[in-house]
N, C-alpha and C positions, 0 to 999 in steps of 0.2 A: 586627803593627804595622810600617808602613813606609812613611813620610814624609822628603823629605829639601830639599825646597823649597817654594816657592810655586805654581807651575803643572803639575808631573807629573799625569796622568789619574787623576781621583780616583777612586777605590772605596768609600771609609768615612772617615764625618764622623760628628763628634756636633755636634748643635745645642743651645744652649743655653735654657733653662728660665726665664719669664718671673716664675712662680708667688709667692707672698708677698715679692717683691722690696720696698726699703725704700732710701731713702737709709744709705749708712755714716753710722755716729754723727758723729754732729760734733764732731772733737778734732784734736787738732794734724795727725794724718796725712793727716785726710780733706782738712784745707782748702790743706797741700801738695799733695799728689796731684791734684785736685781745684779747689781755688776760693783759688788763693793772694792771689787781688788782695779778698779778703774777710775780714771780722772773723767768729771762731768764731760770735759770737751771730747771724751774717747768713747762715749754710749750711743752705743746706731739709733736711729732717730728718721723720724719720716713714715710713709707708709711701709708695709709688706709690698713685695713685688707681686704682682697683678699674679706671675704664673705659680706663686705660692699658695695665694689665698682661693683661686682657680681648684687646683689639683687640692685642696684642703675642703673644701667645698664637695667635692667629687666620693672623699675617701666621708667625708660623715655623711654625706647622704647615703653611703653603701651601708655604714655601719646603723644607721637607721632602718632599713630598710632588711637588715640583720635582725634586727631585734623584733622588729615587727613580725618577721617570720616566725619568732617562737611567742606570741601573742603579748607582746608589750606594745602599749599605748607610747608614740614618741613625740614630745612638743619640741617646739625650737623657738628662740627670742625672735623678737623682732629686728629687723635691719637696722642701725643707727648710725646718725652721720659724727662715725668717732672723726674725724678732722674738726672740726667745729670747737670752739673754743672758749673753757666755761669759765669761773673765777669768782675767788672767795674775797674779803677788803687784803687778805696777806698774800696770794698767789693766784696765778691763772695755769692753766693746761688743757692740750687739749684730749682726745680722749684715748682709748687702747683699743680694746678686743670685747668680743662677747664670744672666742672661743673657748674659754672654760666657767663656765657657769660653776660650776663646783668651787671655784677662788669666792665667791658671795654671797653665797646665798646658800644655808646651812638647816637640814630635815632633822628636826629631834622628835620621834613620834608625829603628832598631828601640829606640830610646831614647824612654822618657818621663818628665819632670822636672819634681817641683812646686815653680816659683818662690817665696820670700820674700819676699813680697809687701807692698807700703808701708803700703796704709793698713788698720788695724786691724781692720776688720768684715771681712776676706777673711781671718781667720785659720785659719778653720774652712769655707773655700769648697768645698777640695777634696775633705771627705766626702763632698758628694753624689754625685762620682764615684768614692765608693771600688769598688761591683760591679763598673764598667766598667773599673777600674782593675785589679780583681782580675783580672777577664775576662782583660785583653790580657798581665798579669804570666803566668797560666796557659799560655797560647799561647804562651809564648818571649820576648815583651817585657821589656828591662830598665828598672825604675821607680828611680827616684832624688828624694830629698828632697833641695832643698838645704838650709843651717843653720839651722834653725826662726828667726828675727830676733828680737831683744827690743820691738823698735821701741818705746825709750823715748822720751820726750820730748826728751831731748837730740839724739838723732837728728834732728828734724825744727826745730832750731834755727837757720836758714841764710840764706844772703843772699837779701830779698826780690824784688833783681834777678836772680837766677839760684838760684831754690828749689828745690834738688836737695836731697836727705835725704845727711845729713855721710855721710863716710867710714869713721864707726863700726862696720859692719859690715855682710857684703853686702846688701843690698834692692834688688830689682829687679821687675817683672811681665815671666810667658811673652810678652806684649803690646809690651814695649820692643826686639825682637828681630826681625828680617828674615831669613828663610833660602835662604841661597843655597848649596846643596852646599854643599859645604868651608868654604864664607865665610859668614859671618854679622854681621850691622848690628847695632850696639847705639846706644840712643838714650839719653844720659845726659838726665834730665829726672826731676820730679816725682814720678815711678813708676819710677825706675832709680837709682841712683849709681856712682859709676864702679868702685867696689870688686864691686859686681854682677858688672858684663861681666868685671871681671878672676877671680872667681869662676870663671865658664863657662867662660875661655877654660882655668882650671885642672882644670877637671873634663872638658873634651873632648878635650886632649893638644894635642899638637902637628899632628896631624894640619887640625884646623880651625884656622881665625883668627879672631878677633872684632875688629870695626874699630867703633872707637867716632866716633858722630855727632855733636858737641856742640857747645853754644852755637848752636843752630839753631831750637830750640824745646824749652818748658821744661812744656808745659801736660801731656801724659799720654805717649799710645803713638804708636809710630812709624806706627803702618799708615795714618794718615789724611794722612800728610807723602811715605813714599813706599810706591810698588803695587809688587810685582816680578811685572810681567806672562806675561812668555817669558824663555827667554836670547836674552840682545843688547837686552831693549827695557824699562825704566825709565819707571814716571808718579811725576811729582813733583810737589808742592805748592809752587808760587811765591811763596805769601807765606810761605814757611820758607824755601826753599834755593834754592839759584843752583848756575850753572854752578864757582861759584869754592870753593860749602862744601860741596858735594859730598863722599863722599869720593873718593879718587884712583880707586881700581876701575873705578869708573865712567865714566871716560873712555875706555872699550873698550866702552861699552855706548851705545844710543841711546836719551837722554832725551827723554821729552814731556813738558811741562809742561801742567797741568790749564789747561781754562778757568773763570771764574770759576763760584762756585756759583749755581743756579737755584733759583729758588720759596725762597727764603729767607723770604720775607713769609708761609709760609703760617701761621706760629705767631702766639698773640697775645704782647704783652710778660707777661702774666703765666706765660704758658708759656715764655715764653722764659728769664725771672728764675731759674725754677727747674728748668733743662735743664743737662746735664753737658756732654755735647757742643757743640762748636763750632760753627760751618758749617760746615766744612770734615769735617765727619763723614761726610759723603755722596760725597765722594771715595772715601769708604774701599771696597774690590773685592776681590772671591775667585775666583779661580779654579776651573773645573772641568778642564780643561785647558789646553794652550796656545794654544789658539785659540776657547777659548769663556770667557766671564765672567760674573760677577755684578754690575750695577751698581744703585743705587738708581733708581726707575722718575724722577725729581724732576730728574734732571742730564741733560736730552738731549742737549746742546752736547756732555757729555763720551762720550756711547755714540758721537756721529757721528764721535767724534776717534778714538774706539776702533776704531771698524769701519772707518777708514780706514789703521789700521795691518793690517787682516785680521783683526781678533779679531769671532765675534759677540759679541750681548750678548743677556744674558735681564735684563730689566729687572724690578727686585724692592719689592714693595711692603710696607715697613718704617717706617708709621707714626710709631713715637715714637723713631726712631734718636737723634734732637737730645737729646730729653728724656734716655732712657738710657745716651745716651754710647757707642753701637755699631752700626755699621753691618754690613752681610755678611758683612766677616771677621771681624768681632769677636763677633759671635756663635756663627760655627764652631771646629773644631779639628777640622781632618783629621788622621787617623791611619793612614791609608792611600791611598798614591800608588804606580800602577806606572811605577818607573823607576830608576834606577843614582845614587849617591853618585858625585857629582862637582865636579872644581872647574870656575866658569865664568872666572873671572879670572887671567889671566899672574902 
C-alpha cells in the first residue's frame, strides 16, 4: 500500500460495490449528514430501486474494466447484507452502501485508517472490506481505527445554519479530507467536525499539517468543492469558494474554477426529491495520473477546460451519481500510487 496524494500514477484502486445498497435509516445523523434543510419524517428511506443499483453495477464494472486496460490492479468489497440491522445500548440502524469506499476508509502513504464516521448506517461499512484489509495489513500496511464514535443524539444537536456534528467527540468521513503529500484539507461540514481534523492532525505527528476548510460549505465531502489535479494546478467549485476562502497554500498554486454544470435536467423531479447528491456532484474527478483524468461523460464544458490545462480525459458513464451521492472519486479508493511523500507547499 502506497498512496500519498491525489494524482501519483495509479496501480491499485478498489472500486466500490453497488449491491443491496439502501438509504441510511433515517435519524438525526442521516438528515445532518445528509438532508439537513429536512424534517426526519421527509428523508427517502428503504432500498435503492433494483433498476438503480442494476445500471450502477453495469457502469462500475465498465469503469473497472477501464482502468484495467491501462494496467491498474482493481479490487472491490465484498457484497453485504446492508438491510440487516445492527445496534449500539443508545440506537439501532440498519445499514447503507459500499458504493463509495473513499467516505471510510483513508490512504496516508503506507497508512490505512478507518474513519468515524457521522451518520449511523456506516457503522459497520468497513467489514465489507475486512479481506482486502486483511490483504494489505499482511503486506506491510499499517491499518488504524480511529475512536469507534458514540454518535448520540446530542451530537448531532447544532446550529441549523452551520450543521456540523458538536465537538463531542471526533466524527469525521475518509471523504472530508484532500491529500496533498505532507498537507492535507479537511472540510468541517455535515460529515466532519473540527475535533475530527484535530484528531488526524494528532495521529499523523508533526510531520503532516491538516488545514481546516470551513464555513465554505456545510452539505457532505470536500471532493465535489475541490479536484487536486497535479502539483501547481487546483479545480474549484465557485459556488463554494473564492479566491479570498481559499485556504492561504493555495496561493502558490493555480486555481481553475469549474464551469457551470451540464445536463442538469436529465433527471425528473421525483428523481431528483429523492437524490443525495447535488449538481455539483459531477464535478467530482479522479485521477489516474497527472495528466490523465476521470471526468463524468455529462460535463463537456469542463473536459474542454481540462484539456486545455494539458490533462486528457476519459469521460465516464455514471448513471445514478446525483441519486447516490458519488461520482469517480468517490466511488474509488486508491491504494496504490508510484511516487515519493512530499510537501508541495512553502
Amino acid at each position: 500500500m502506497w498512496s500519498c496524494n491525489e494524482w501519483d500514477p495509479l496501480e491499485e484502486v478498489i472500486i466500490g460495490n453497488p449491491l443491496h445498497a439502501r438509504y441510511p435509516t433515517p435519524d438525526c445523523s442521516t438528515r445532518v449528514a445528509e438532508f439537513p434543510d429536512r424534517s426526519l419524517a421527509d428523508l427517502p428511506r428503504g432500498p435503492f430501486p433494483q433498476r438503480i443499483i442494476e445500471e450502477t453495477e453495469e457502469d462500475l464494472n465498465e469503469f473497472a474494466r477501464i482502468l484495467e486496460g491501462l494496467g491498474v490492479t482493481v479490487k472491490r468489497p465484498q457484497t453485504w447484507p446492508h438491510e440487516a440491522t445492527f445496534s449500539t445500548i443508545n440506537w439501532e440502524a440498519q445499514g447503507y452502501y459500499n458504493y463509495c469506499p473513499r467516505d471510510i476508509l483513508m490512504v496516508i502513504g503506507d497508512q490505512i485508517i478507518e474513519t468515524p464516521n457521522v451518520i449511523r448506517s456506516r457503522a459497520q461499512e468497513t467489514f465489507s472490506y475486512r479481506a482486502l484489509l486483511m490483504d494489505y495489513l499482511k503486506s506491510g500496511a499499517r491499518w488504524y481505527s480511529a475512536p469507534k464514535p458514540m454518535l448520540l443524539d446530542s451530537l448531532f444537536d447544532v446550529d441549523p445554519d452551520k450543521p456540523t456534528p458538536r465537538n463531542d467527540e471526533p466524527a469525521f468521513d475518509a471523504a472530508n479530507v484532500l491529500r496533498f503529500g505532507r498537507d492535507l484539507v479537511y472540510l468541517v461540514s455535515g460529515t466532519g467536525n473540527e475535533m475530527g481534523g484535530h484528531w488526524l492532525q494528532t495521529i499523523l505527528g508533526s510531520e503532516f499539517r491538516v488545514h481546516f476548510l470551513k464555513d465554505v460549505y456545510y452539505g457532505s465531502h470536500i471532493d465535489s468543492t475541490l479536484v487536486a489535479l497535479r502539483p501547481g494546478l487546483l479545480l474549484a467549485n465557485p459556488g463554494r469558494v473564492n479566491d479570498e476562502t481559499l485556504p492561504d497554500i493555495f496561493k502558490q498554486w493555480k486555481v481553475v474554477y469549474s464551469p457551470p454544470m451540464e445536463n442538469t435536467g436529465r433527471h425528473d423531479p421525483d428523481y431528483l426529491s429523492n437524490s443525495i447528491g447535488s449538481d455539483w456532484i459531477d464535478m467530482n474527478a479522479f485521477s489516474v495520473n497527472p495528466n490523465l483524468v476521470v471526468v463524468d461523460r455529462n460535463q463537456p464544458t469542463l473536459m474542454k477546460l481540462l484539456e486545455k490545462e494539458g490533462l486528457d480525459v476519459i469521460p465516464l458513464k455514471l448513471r445514478h451519481s446525483k441519486m447516490l451521492g458519488g461520482g469517480p472519486h468517490c466511488v474509488t479508493l486508491d491504494v496504490r500510487r508510484r511516487g515519493t511523500l512530499q510537501r508541495y507547499f512553502e
